[in-house]
C-alpha positions as CSV (number, residue, x, y, z in Angstrom):
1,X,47.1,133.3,53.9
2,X,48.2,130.4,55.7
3,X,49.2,127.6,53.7
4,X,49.9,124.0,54.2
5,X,52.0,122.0,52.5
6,X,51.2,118.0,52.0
7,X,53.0,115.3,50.4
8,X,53.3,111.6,50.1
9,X,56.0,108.9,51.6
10,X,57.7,108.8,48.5
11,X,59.5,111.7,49.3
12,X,62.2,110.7,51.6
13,X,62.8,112.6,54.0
14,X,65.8,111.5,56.4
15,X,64.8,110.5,60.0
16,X,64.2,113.4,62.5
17,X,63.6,115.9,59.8
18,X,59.9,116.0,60.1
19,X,60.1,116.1,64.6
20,X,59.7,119.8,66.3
21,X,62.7,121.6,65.0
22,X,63.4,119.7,62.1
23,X,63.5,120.9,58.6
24,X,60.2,119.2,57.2
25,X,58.5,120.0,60.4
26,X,54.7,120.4,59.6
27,X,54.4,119.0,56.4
28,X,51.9,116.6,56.5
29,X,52.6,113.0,54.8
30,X,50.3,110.2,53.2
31,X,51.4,106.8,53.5
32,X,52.1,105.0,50.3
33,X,51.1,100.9,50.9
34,X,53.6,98.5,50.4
35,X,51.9,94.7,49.7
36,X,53.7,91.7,50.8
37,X,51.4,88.9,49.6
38,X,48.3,89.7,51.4
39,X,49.9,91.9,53.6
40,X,49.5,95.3,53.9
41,X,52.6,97.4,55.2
42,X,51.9,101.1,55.8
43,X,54.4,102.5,53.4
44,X,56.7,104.4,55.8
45,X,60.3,103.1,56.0
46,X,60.7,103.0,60.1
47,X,57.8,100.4,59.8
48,X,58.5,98.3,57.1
49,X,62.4,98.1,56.6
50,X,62.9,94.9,58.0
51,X,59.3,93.1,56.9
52,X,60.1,94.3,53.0
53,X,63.5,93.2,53.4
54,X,62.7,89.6,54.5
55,X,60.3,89.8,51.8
56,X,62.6,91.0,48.7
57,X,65.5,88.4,50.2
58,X,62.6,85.7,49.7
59,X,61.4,86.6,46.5
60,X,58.4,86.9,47.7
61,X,55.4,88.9,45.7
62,X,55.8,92.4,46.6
63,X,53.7,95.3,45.4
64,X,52.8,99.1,45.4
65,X,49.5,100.7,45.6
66,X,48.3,104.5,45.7
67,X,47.0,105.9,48.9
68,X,43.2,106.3,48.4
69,X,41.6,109.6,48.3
70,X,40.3,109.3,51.6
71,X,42.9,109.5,52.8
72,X,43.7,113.2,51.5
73,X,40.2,113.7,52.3
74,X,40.8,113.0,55.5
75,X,44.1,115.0,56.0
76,X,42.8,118.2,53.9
77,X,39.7,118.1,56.2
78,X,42.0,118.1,59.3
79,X,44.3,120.9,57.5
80,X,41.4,123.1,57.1
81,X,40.2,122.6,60.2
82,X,43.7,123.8,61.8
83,X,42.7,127.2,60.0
84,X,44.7,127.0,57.0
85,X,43.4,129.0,53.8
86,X,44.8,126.5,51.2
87,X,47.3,123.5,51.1
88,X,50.1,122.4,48.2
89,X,49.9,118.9,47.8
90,X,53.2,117.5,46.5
91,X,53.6,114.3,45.0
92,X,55.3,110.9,43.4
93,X,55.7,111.0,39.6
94,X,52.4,110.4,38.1
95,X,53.9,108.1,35.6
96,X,55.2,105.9,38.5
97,X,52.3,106.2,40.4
98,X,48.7,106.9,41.0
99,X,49.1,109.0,44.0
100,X,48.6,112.7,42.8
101,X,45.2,111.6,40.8
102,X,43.8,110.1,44.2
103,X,45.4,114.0,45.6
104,X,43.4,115.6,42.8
105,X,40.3,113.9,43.4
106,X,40.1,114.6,47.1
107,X,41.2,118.4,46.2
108,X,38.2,118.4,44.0
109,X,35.9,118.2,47.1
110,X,37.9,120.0,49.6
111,X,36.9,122.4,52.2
112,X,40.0,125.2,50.8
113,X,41.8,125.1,47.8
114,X,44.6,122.5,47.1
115,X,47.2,122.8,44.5
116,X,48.4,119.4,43.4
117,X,51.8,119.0,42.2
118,X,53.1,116.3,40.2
119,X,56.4,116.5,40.5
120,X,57.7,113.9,37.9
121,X,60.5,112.7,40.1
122,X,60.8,110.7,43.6
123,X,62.7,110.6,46.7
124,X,64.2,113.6,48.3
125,X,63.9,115.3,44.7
126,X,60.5,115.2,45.9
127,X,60.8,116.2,49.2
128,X,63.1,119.0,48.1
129,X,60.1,120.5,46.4
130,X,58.3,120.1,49.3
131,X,60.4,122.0,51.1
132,X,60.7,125.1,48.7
133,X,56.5,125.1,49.5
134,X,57.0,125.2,52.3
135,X,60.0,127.7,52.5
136,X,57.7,130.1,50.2
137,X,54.5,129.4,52.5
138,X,56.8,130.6,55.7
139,X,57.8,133.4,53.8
140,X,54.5,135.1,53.1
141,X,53.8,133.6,49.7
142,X,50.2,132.8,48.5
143,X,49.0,129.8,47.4
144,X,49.7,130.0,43.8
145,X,53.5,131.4,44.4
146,X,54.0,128.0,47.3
147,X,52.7,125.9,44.7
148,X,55.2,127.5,41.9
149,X,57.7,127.4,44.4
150,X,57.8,123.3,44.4
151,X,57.1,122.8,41.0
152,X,60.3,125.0,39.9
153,X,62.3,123.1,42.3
154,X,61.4,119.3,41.4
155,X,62.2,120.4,37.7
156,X,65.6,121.6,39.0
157,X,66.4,118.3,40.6
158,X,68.6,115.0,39.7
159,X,67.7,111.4,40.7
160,X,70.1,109.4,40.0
161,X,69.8,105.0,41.0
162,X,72.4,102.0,41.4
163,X,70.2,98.9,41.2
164,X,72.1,95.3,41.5
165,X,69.6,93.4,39.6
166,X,66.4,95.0,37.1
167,X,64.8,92.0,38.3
168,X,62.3,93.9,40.6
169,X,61.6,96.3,38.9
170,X,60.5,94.5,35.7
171,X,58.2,92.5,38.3
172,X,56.7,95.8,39.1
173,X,56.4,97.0,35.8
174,X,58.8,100.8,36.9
175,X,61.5,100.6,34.2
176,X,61.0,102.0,30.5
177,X,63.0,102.0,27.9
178,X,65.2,98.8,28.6
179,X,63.3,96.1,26.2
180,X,67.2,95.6,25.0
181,X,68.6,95.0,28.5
182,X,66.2,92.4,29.7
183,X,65.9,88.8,29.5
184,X,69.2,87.2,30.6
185,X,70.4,90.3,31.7
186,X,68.2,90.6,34.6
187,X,71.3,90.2,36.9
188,X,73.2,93.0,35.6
189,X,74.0,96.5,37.5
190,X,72.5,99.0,36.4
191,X,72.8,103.1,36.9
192,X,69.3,104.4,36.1
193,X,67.6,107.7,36.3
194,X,64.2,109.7,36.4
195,X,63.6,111.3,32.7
196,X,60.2,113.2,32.2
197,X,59.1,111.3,35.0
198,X,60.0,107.9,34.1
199,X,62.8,105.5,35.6
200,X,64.8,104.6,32.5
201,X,68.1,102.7,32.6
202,X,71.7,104.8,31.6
203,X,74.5,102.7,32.2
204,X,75.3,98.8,32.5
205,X,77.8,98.3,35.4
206,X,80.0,95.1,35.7
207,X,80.6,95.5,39.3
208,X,79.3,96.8,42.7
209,X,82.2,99.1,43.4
210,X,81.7,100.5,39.6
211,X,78.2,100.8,39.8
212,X,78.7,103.1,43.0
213,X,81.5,105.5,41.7
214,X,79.7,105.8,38.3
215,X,76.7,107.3,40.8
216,X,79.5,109.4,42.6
217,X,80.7,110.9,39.2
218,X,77.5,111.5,38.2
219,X,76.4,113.3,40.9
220,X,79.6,115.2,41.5
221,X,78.9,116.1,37.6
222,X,75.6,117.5,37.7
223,X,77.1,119.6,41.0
224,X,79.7,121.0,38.8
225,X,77.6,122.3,36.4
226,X,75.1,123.9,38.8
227,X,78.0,125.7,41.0
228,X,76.8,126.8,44.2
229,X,74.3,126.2,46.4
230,X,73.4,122.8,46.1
231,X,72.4,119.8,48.4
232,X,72.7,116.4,48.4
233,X,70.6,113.3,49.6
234,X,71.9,109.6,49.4
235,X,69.0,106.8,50.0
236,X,69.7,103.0,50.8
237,X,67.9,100.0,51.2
238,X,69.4,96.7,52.6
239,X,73.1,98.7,51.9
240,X,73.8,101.5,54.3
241,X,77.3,100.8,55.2
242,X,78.0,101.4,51.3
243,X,75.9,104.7,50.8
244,X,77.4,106.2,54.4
245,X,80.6,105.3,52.7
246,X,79.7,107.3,49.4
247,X,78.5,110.3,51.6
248,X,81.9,110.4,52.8
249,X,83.3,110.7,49.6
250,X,81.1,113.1,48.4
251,X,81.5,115.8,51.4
252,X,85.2,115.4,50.8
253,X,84.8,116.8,46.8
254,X,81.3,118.8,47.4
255,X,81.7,120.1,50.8
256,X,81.0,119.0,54.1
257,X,77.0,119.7,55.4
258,X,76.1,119.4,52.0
259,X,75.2,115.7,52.1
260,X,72.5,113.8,54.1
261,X,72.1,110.2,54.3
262,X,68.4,108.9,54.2
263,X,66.7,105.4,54.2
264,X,65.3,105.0,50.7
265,X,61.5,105.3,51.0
266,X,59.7,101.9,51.0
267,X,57.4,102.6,48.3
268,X,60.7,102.9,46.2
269,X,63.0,100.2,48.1
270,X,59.7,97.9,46.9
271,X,60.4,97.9,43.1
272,X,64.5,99.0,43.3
273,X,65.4,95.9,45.5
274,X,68.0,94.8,47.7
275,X,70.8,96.6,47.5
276,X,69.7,99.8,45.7
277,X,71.7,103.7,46.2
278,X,70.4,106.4,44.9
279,X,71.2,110.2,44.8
280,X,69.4,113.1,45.1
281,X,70.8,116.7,43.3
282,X,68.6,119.7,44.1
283,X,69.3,123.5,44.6
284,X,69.3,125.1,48.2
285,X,66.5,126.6,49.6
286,X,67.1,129.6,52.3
287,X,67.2,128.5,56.0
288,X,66.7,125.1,55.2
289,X,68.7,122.0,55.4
């Protein structure tokens, strides 16, 4: 069989990785919108980055939405059309997002089967389980096995967040568990983390430099009790010098090659804020990066 894989912006992936060569190459992505007022932003960070920052600086009204299923329809059609016998379709938490219902309902009416994955996590956690698809697919496995493939791998993963203020995020309505923490404490750093597919808060941080090496030790923790074979994504939005800083850190006590430094998907950056770093923990897949 040949088997595509699919999956949504949410995922992460750093720039080049999906160009010829590259270790995403082929997997196809649907853009997540990103609203700015009455604006609507296509979702993909080399787009938006600089439009969603003006907006989150301006505390303007920023907002998410789910691709529509037309747009799956659209990109199975074109999948199946290519020749390919079935497709895994890997996506956004479905408790963050509506994106692997509108996936399900266009894999309902599609011209080869589509396994939909909810993977209950975000970012390169995400993408990480699009990868192992797409490592199993190149390696002769049939739909069923591509599709097990990511689902065992987002379960495997960490995401791990420093956010400067909740405030966005309690706009958006993202953050459970944190009735305690709100109100005047809107301002305060926090360290959060997916949990069964919700973003729930963890720590309270009195300072930026805290905040980021509480996300070092944590990630550095969760290595340690993996062992080998492990790789590592930072995301950032509106603070790259800081999170190329941390990935420095991080290949000094992990290794160096381990770590790769990514733009924090917009769909994401749009709820997080300003400011936000987060960290991605997932298990190597064979030949990939």
């Amino acid at each position: 069989m040949r088997i595509a894989v699919v999956t949504d912006s949410a995922a992460g992936f750093p720039a080049g990785w999906r160009l010829p060569g590259g270790p995403a190459e082929g997997i196809g992505v649907v853009p997540m919108p990103v609203l700015v007022g009455d604006e609507i932003l296509t979702g993909e960070y080399d787009d938006v980055t600089e439009p969603l920052m003006m907006a989150l600086a301006a505390g303007a009204d920023v907002r998410t939405s789910r691709p529509s299923p037309g747009q799956f329809d659209r990109l199975y059609g074109r999948l199946a059309d290519d020749g390919y016998d079935g497709i895994v379709s890997v996506h956004l938490s479905g408790l963050l997002s509506g994106t692997a219902d509108a996936a399900r309902l266009a894999a309902s009416r599609a011209r080869v089967p589509v396994e939909v994955i909810d993977t209950r996590t975000a970012a390169m956690a995400q993408g990480r389980a699009a990868l192992a698809a797409l490592a199993a697919a190149r390696g002769g496995a049939d739909l069923q096995a591509s599709a097990a493939a990511a689902a065992m791998a987002a379960r495997g993963s960490a995401l791990f967040f420093y956010v400067p203020s909740l405030e966005q995020l309690r706009r958006g309505g993202r953050i459970s568990g944190a009735a305690g923490w709100l109100g005047t404490l809107l301002s305060v750093r926090v360290i959060l983390h997916v949990r069964g597919g919700r973003l729930v808060p963890l720590e309270r941080m009195r300072t930026a430099a805290r905040g980021l090496q509480r996300l070092q030790e944590l990630a550095e923790a969760d290595v340690a009790r993996r062992g080998r074979g492990v790789r590592l994504t930072v995301h950032h939005f509106g603070s790259e010098e800081e999170a190329a800083a941390l990935v420095g850190r991080l290949e000094l006590s992990i290794g160096s090659g381990l770590v790769s430094l990514a733009p924090c998907p917009a769909v994401l950056a749009a709820h997080a804020g300003l400011g936000v770093v987060a960290i991605t923990v997932s298990a190597e897949q064979p030949g990939l990066a």
